[in-house]
Each structure stands twice: as C-alpha cells, then as structure tokens.
N, C-alpha and C positions, 0 to 999 in steps of 0.2 A: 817351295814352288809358288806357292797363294803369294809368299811375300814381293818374291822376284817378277809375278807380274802384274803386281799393281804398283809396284815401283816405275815399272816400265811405261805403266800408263800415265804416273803422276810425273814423270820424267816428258813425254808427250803433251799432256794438258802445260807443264810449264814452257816449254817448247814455245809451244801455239801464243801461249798468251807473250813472251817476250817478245814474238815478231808479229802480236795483233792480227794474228790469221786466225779468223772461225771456221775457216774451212779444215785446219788441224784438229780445232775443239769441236766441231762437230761431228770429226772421221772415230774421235776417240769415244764417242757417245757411246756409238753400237758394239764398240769392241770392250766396254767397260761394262756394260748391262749384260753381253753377251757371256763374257765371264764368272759374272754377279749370278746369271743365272743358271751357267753351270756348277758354281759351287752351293750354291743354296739349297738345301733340301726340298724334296721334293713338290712337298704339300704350299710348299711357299712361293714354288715357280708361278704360280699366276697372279702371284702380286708382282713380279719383275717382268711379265709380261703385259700388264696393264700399263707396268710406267714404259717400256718398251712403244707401246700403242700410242700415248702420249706422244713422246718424242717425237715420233714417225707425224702426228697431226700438227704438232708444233713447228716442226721442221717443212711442213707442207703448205703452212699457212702465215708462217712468219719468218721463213727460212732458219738459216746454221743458228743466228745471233737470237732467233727467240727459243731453238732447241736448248741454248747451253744455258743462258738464262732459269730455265725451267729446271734444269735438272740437280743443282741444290733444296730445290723447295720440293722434288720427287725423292731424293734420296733422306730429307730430313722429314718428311711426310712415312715414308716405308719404316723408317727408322720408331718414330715415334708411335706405329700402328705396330710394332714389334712388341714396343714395353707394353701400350694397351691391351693387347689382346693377352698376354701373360697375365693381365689382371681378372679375368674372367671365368671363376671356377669350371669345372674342377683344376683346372692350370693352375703352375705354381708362380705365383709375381717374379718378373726375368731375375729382380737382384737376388732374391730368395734363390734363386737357382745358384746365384756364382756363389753366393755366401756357399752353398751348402757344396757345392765342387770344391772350393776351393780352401774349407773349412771343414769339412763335414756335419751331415746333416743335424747330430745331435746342435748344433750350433744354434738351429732355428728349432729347437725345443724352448730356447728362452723367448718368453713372449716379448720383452721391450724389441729385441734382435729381430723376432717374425715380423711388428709393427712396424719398425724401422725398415726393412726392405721393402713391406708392398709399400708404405708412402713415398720412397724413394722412386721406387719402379712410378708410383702416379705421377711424380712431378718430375722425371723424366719425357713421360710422356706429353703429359701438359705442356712443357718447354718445346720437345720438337711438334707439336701440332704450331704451338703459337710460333714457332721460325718460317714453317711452312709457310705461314700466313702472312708473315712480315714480308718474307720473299715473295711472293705474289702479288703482294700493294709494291713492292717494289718496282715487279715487272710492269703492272699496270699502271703506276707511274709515269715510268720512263715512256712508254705507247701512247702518253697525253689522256690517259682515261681518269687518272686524279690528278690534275694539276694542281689543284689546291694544296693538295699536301705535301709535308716537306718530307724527303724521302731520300735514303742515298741511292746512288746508281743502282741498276742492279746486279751488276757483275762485282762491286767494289760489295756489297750486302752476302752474295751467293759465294765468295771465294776467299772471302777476308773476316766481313762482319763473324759471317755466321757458325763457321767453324771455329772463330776464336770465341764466343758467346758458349760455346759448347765445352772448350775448355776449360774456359773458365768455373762452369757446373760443375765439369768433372774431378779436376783440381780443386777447386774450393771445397769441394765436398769431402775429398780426401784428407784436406788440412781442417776439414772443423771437426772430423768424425770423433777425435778423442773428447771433444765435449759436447757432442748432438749424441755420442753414443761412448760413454765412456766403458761399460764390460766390455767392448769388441778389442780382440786380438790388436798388436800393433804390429804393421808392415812399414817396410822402406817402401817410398816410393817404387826405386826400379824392382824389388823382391816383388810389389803388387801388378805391377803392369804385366812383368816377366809371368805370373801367377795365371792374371788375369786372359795372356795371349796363349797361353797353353789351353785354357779351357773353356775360350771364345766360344769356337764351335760347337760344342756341345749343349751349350745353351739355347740354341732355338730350336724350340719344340716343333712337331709338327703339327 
C-alpha cells in the first residue's frame, strides 16, 4: 500500500514537471508530507510537522515555486537529522540497526562491523546535512541573494543533482564494501535492497 502511493505521487510530481505547472507540484507538497506523516511513527510526527510549517511559510511568502524548491533540502535535512540522532547514546547508530535486522545482532559483537556502521551512519549524515545546504545556496542563488556564485538552478540541484549524489553514496558504498569491510557477509545487490525494504521500517526508533 506505502508503495502504491508514493508511486502515485512520483507519478504526479512527474506530471507537473513535464507540463511545468507548480501549481501540480505544489497540490502534491501537502498530500506527500501529509502521507509522510501518517506513516511515521509517532514520536517523529513533529519533525514532519515542522517541515509541514515550512512549506505553508514558503508557499506564503514565495508562492508554489519557492514551496517545491525547498522541499529537497526539507526532506534531505529530516533525512540526515534521522542518521544523527541514532548517533546519540543510548541509541543504536541507524546502520547498526539494519546490520543487526538484517543480520543478526551477534553480527555487531565484531567490533571492526560496530565501528564500521556508526562511521557509516556519521557520514551519512554529514552528507545529507551538507545537501541541505547545497540546496539552499541553491535557492538563494536563484532569488539574486548570491550572485556571485556559481550554482545550478535549483530545481535541476533539488530533483536531479541531489538524489543522484545520494546514489551514488549508496551504491558506491555497497560496491567498495568488500574492501572497506572485508569479514561482512556478501549480498547481490537486488538480495540487499529486497533485504533492506523489508526492514526499512523498523528502523526508526522513536
């Protein structure tokens, strides 16, 4: 059901952007956060409601085209305030978590394996903070508040750049793992994704 409607919304967002109406990427803001935020546990709903407030100020103050703008650098800001806060005892660092779902725990009894997920979970994080950031020099770019610098659009940064940037971490990391971490188990690709989508959800703590 999760998958069928966010397909439905990425089916929408591409909609809008092939006929360059923000008035579709804008309609798709609240029904996508509004979603976000029914499936999110519960302790987490006022982080989706804060980006929710956002939006609402963004959209009131720069209309539909600074709302959609913003909402890469919201969703890769929540995203990397996710790995963060797993880093924060007594929490367990997010990768330590799939390792150990998806592995089992004794897995993270080997200490290079323990070391290797929180530095992972850090520089997850560290990355989507630094996107956030990229994407908001972007926006304020584009608004004439940095002219000086050179900077891609911010819709071409927010729907292209920055999720391909993310793949690229995510992939690469899986293709170097057998020698950034040689004792770790070997997965196929689809075996880890497939692995990994089953035990998504259970990963974020409250």
């Amino acid at each position: 059901m999760r998958v069928a409607v966010w397909l439905a919304i990425l089916a929408l967002a591409l909609f809008g952007r092939w006929r360059h109406d923000d008035a579709i990427g804008a309609a798709i803001v609240p029904l996508a956060l509004g979603f976000f935020f029914v499936v999110t546990p519960r302790a987490l709903r006022g982080a989706i409601a804060a980006m929710a407030f956002v939006e609402a100020a963004a959209w009131w103050f720069g209309g539909a085209g600074l709302m959609i703008d913003l909402l890469p650098a919201l969703i890769a800001a929540f995203v990397g305030w996710l790995f963060a806060r797993s880093l924060v005892r007594p929490r367990t660092p997010l990768i330590a978590r799939a390792i150990s779902a998806m592995e089992g725990e004794a897995r993270l009894r080997e200490p290079a394996i323990a070391r290797y997920a929180r530095r992972l979970t850090g520089l997850w994080a560290v990355f989507q903070v630094t996107l956030t950031l990229l994407c908001l020099l972007c926006v304020l770019h584009e608004r004439g508040l940095l002219a000086a610098a050179v900077l891609p659009p911010s819709r071409l940064f927010g729907t292209t750049i920055l999720p391909l940037a993310v793949a690229v971490l995510f992939f690469g990391e899986f293709l170097l793992r057998p020698l950034l971490l040689p004792q770790a188990p070997r997965h196929t690709l689809a075996g880890f994704l497939a692995q990994l989508g089953r035990v998504w959800p259970s990963l974020i703590e409250p």
